[in-house]
N, C-alpha and C positions, 0 to 999 in steps of 0.2 A: 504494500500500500504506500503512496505516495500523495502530499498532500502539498495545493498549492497556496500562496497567502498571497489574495490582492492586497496592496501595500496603501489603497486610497480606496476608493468609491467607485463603484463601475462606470465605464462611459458607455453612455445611453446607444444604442444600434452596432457596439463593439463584439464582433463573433469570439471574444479573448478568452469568454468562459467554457463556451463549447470547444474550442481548440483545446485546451490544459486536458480538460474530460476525456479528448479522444486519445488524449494521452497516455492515457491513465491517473490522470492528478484528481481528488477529493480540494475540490476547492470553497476555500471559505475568504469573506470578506473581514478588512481590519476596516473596521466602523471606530465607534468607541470607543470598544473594547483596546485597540489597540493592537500593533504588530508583535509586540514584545511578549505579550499575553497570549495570544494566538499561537507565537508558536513556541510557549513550553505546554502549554493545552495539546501539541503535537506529540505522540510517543515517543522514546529518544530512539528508538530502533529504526523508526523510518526516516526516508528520504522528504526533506521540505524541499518549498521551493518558493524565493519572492518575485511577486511579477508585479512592476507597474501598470496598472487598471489604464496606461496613455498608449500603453505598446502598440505599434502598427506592424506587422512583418509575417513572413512566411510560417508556415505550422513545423516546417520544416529548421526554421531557426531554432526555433523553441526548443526541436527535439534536438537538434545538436548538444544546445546550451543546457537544458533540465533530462536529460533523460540518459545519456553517458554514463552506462559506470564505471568505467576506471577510473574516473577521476575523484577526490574528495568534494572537489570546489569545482564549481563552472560556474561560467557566466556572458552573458552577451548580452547590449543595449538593451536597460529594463527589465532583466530576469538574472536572476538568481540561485544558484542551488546548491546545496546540501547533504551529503551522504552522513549516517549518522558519526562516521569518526569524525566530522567535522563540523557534527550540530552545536559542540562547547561554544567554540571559535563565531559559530554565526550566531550565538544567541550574547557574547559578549559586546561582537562588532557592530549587534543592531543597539542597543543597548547605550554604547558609546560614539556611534554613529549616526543618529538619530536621521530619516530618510526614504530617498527610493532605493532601490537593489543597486543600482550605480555605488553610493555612498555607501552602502555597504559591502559591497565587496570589493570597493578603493580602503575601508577599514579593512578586512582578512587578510588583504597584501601586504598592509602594512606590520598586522598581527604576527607575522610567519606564515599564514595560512597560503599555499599556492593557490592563485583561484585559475584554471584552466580556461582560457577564451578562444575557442574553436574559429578557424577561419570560413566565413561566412561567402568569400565569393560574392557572387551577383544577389546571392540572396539578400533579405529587406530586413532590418532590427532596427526599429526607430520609438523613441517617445516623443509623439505630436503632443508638442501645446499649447495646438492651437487647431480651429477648424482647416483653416488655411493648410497646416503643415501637415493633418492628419490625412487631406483628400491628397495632398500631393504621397505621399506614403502610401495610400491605397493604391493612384495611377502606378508608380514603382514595384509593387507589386502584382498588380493585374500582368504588368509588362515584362515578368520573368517566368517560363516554364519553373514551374518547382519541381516537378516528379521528373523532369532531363535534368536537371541539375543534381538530385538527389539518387540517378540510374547514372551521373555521370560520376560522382564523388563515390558510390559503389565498388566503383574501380581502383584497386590497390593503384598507388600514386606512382610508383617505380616497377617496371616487370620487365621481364623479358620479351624477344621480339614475338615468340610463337604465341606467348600469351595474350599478348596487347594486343596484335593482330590479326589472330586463326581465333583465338575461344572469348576473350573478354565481350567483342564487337555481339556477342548474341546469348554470352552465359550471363549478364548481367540483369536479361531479361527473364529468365529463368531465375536466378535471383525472386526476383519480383514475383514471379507465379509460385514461388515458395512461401514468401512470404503471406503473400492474402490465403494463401489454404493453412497456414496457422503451423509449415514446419521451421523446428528451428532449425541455426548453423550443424548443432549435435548430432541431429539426426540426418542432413546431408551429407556431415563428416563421416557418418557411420555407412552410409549407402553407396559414397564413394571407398571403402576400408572394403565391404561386402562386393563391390564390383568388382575391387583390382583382385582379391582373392579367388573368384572366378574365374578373371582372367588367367592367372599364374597355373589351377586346374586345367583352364584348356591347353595352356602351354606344355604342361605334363603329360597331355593325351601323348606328344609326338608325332602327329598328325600335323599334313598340313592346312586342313582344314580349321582343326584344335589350333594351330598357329598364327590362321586368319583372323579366326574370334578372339583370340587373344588378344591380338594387336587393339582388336576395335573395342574391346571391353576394357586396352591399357589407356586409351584415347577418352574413352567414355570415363573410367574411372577420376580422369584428370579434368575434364570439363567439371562433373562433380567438386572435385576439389577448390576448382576456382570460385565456382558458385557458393561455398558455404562461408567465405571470406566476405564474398560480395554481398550476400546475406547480411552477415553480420554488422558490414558498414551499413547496408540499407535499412535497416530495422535496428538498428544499434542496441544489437543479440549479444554485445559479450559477456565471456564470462572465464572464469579460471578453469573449468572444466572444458572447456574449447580449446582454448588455447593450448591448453595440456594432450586434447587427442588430435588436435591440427597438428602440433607439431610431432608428436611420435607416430601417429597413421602413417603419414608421409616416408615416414623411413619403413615400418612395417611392409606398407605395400610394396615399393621399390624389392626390398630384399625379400621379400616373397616369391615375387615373380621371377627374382632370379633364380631362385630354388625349384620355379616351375618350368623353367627351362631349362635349367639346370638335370632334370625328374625325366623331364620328355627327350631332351639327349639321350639321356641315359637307355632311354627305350628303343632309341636308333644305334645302339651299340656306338654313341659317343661320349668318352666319359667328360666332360667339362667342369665339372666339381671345384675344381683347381683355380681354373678362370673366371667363374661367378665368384669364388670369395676371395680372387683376388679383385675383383671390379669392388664388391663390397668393401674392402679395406683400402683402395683406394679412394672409396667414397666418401667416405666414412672419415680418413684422414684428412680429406681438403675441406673440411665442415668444420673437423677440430680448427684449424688455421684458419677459416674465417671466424668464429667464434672466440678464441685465443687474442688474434689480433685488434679483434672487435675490444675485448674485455678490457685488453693490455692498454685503450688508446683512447677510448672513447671519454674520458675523464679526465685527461691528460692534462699537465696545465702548460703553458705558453706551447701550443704544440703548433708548430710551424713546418711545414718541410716545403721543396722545392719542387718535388714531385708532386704533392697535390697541388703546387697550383698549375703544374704541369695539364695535371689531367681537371683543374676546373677550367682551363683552357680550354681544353679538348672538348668537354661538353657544351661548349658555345655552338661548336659546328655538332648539327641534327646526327649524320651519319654515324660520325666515331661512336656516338652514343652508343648506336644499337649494335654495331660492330664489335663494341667494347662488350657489351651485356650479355652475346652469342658468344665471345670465345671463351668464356666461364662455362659455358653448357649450363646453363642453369636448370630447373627441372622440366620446364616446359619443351626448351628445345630438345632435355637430355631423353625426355618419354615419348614424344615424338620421333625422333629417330629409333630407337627402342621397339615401336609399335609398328614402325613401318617396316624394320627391318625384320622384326620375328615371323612377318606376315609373309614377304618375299624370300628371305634367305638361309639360316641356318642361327642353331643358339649358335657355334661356335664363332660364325662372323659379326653377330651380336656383343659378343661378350669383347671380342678383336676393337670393333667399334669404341665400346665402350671405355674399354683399356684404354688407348691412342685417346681420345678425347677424350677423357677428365686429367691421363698423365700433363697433356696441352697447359690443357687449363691449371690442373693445380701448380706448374712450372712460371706461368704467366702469374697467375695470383700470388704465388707466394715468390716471386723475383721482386715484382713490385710493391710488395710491403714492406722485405725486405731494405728496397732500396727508401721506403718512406721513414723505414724504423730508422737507419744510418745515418740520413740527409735531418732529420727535423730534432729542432730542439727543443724537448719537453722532458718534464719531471714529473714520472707517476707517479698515481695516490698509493696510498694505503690500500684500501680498497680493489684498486686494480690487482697490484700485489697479494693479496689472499684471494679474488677472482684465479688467478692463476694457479695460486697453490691448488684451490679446490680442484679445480680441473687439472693438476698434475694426478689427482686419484695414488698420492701415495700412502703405500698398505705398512703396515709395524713394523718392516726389513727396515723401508725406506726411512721411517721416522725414527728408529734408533739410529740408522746412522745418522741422521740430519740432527740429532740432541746431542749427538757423544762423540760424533767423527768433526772431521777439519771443517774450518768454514773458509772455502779460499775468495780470494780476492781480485776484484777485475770485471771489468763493464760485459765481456765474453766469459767470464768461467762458468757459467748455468748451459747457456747451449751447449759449447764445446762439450763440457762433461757429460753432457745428453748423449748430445752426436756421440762420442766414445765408446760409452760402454753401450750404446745404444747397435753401434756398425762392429765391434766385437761379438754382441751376443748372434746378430744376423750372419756374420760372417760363418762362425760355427755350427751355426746352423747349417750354413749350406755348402760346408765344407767339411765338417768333420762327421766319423760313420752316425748312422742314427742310432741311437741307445749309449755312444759313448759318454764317459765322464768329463770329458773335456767340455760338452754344450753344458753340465752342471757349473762348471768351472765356471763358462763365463756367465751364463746366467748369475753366480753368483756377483761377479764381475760387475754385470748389470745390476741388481740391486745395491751393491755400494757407491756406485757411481750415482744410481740414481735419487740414493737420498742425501748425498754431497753435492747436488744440484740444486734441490732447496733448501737447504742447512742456511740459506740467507733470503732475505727476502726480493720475490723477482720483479724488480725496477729498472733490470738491464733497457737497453734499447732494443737488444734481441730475446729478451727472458721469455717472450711470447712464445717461442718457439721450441718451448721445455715440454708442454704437453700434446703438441701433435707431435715432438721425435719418441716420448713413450708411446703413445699410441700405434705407429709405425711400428716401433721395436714388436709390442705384445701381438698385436695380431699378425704382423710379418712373421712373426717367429710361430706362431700356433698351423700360419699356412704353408710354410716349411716343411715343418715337422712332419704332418701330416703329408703332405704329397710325396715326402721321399718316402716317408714308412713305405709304403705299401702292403697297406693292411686296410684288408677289406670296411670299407661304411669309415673310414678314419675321414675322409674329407668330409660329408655332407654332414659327421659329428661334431669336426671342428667349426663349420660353417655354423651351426647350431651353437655353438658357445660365442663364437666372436659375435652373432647376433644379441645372446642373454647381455655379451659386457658391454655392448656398444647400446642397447639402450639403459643399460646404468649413465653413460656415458653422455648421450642425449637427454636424460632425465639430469643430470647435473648439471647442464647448460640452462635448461627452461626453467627451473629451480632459481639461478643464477640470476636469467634476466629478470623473473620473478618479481625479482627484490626481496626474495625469502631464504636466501642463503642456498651453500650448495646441503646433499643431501647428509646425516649423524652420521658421525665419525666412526658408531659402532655399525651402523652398514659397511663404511667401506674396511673398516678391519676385517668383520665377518666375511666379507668374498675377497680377502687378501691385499685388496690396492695392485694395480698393476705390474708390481715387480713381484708380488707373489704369487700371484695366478702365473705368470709365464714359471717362474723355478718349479711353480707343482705340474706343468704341465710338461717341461723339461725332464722331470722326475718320473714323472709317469711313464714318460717315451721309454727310458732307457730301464725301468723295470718292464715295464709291456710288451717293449717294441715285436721279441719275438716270440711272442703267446698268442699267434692268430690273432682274435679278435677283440681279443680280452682291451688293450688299447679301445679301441671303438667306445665298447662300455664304459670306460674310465672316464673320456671325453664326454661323452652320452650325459652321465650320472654328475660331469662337473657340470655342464651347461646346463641340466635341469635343476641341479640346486643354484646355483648364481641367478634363474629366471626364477624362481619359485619368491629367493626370497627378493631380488631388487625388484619384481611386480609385484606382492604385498606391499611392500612399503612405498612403494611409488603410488599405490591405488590408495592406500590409507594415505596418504597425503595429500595428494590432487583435491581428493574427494572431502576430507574436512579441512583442511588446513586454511589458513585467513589471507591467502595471497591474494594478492592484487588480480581484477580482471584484465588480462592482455590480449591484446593482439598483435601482431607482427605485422610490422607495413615494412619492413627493411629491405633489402637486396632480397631475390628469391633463390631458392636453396638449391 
């Protein structure tokens, strides 16, 4: 329930009150009673909201400014609004601000209180006062399409080319016929999660027939996707449970389907195992490094470099833009190609594809960060620096040496010492016999190194770069292992594990941007932190290696318990915890 407070006396032929209504706002007049009175008469658990009784403008302004909940505070010309962690704040600033919603929500700003002022565009947010200025307000908005304005703001602000151009131009109106039959974002995120899993099924026939539909069920599941975004700006659906299955579906389906083609190879007497979870782990790793760099930077203080203004150049001219946006493959163009190509050619030239364009891409991305991190002068926070720890996911190896071992010194010692034992433990891997002591060696190797990397706090210029080189190492190393064994089901079990870790992995990220911190320290003990899932799974090889299948199991039995317990606790969290409602408008994944 949410409740509106005209802040004066209605004006006489103004539609102000039926608009809040259709809102959903309980609207009451401040007569005599008064504003201040009115709203502690409000439940502290609900959303208020003050609106000047002069307001002229769109139904649509309204619902930006009062109906948003991610925000505490919002506000636009003559409205006002409230969530309850912010009811204190508004019942002080009305209090000492005596007023319209204007004056008081120039009091919240000045309280600490952020008040959010959505950008309004063509649309109309006026207080007439006067007849004069009220009929000119009305012509102003007779004279703006609201519902194109509101199908065009829909539209995530920044996307890729395939999207902007092949699916937005007609999923936004589907949007729209979502919305009037009363679905929400959750449940288009669920029906595109239910599509792509079909798809990945028919992919598994090995048929190519099963390969045809697949493509068009990987095409279909993705318009869905676009749509439940669009949704949620259209009807402003968010909420912490969306954002929570937007962004883990998305990986869900993706690696699904590569285990459905991965399944239906299989049935053509092509084994590809190897190739899908290395596309996975390549995937997977250029997500850590936009995420990492994101964390490392985004709060930075005097951050300067030469390359971005390189590339704000660059986005002056239209082309580079979208030139630039395609050679990241972002998901639109990456499931596109994906979907056309399972339909015409083979998983194994699929996965070939895949491989060669994202290698492009994360080569391109992470050169140029690089050279942003080296060129710019900034000093990160605090904040940033425990961002990164969390996302190093280091396990009790790591953090005993990081308490008790050396803390060395030097703008490069955190990468480097990554890089190190990170290209040691890979090395041995794919150099020394499988099962020998030598891969425990360095894996141990790796674990010391790798908690001598955080043993200081990471403010490097390059420190970003600490947890996509664990990442690399752990699952490099688990797709090694497995493919040299050869031992029966050991790849599509390791495939199954580096899945359970990489969504601990992605739930640590969303967590993060959250603003709720990464996930209890005793989760990531319990499935070891990084450097110890790779030593027990090192340990496992070289007792396993030659016992049939007995490996397989091991693998099997690690990857269902790592899922058992990071999905409880990830679902017990999502589902009660007090985070913020997000949504993602950033670069697309």
């Amino acid at each position: 329930m949410s409740t509106a407070i005209l802040t004066g006396p209605p004006v006489p032929g103004s539609p102000l009150e039926g608009d809040l209504r259709s809102l959903g706002f309980d609207v009451r007049c401040a007569g005599a009673a008064g504003t201040a009175e009115l709203l502690d008469a409000v439940p502290a658990g609900e959303r208020v909201a003050l609106v000047d009784p002069r307001f002229v403008g769109h139904v649509h302004a309204l619902r930006l400014a009062l109906t948003d909940p991610r925000f505490p505070a919002a506000a636009a010309p003559g409205a006002l609004t409230a969530q309850p962690e912010a009811r204190a704040a508004l019942a002080r600033a009305v209090r000492g601000a005596p007023g319209g919603p204007d004056a008081v929500a120039a009091a919240l700003d000045a309280d600490g209180t952020a008040v959010r002022r959505p950008e309004l565009g063509s649309l109309v947010a006026v207080v007439a006062t006067g007849d004069a200025e009220r009929e000119r307000a009305r012509a102003a908005v007779a004279a703006v399409d609201e519902e194109a304005v509101r199908l065009r703001t829909a539209v995530k602000s920044r996307d890729g080319f395939f999207t902007t151009f092949c699916v937005s131009p007609y999923s936004r109106y589907l949007a729209r016929w979502c919305a009037r039959r009363g679905l929400t974002p959750n449940q288009v995120t669920t029906a595109s999660l239910i599509t792509a899993l079909i798809a990945a099924g028919c992919a598994a026939t090995g048929t190519r027939g099963g390969y045809v539909a697949a493509g068009v069920l990987l095409l279909l599941s993705f318009v869905l996707d676009c749509t439940d975004g669009q949704l949620a700006r259209y009807s402003l659906q968010y909420s912490t449970m969306g954002a929570w299955l937007d962004a883990t579906f998305d990986r869900a389906k993706e690696y699904a389907y590569y285990a459905g083609l991965a399944l239906g190879a299989a049935r053509g007497g092509d084994d590809v195992w190897a190739l899908a979870l290395g596309a996975m782990v390549l995937q997977t790793c250029r997500h850590v490094v936009d995420f990492s760099f994101n964390e490392a930077n985004h709060d930075a203080e005097s951050n300067t470099s030469p390359t971005a203004a390189l590339s704000d150049r660059l986005d002056s001219v239209g082309w580079t833009v979208w030139v630039r946006r395609m050679i990241v493959l972002p998901i639109g163009e990456r499931w596109a190609m994906i979907a056309v190509l399972t339909a015409v050619t083979t998983p194994r030239i699929v996965f070939y594809a895949l491989l060669v364009g994202c290698a492009l891409a994360a080569a391109y991305t992470t050169a140029g960060r690089v050279l942003r991190s080296l060129t710019r002068r900034a000093r990160r926070t605090d904040r940033a620096a425990q961002a990164l720890a969390d996302l190093a996911d280091s396990g009790p190896l790591a953090e005993l040496v990081a308490a008790r071992g050396p803390r060395l010194k030097g703008a490069l010692t955190a990468p480097v010492v990554a890089v190190v034992g990170a290209a040691a433990l890979v090395a041995a891997a794919l150099t020394q016999p499988v099962g020998s002591r030598q891969v425990i060696i360095a894996a141990v190797f790796y674990a010391v190194l790798s908690g001598i990397a955080v043993a200081r706090p990471l403010k490097g210029a390059l420190d970003w770069l600490v947890p996509p080189v664990f990442r690399a190492a752990e699952y490099g190393t688990i797709l090694i292992i497995a493919a040299r064994c050869e031992v029966n089901g050991a790849l599509p079990a390791a495939f199954g594990l580096v899945s359970a870790v990489a969504y601990h992995h992605y739930d640590t990220v969303y967590r993060i941007r959250g603003g709720t911190g990464a996930p209890p320290q005793w989760l990531v003990r319990t499935i070891g932190g990084h450097e110890g899932r790779t030593l027990a799974v090192v340990i496992l090889t070289t007792l396993l290696a030659t016992r049939n299948t007995d490996l397989t199991l091991a693998l099997t039995a690690l990857a269902v318990t790592v899922a058992l317990v990071v999905l409880t606790e990830s679902i017990r969290f999502w589902v009660s915890s007090g985070a913020p409602a997000v949504h993602d408008e950033g670069e697309p994944a």
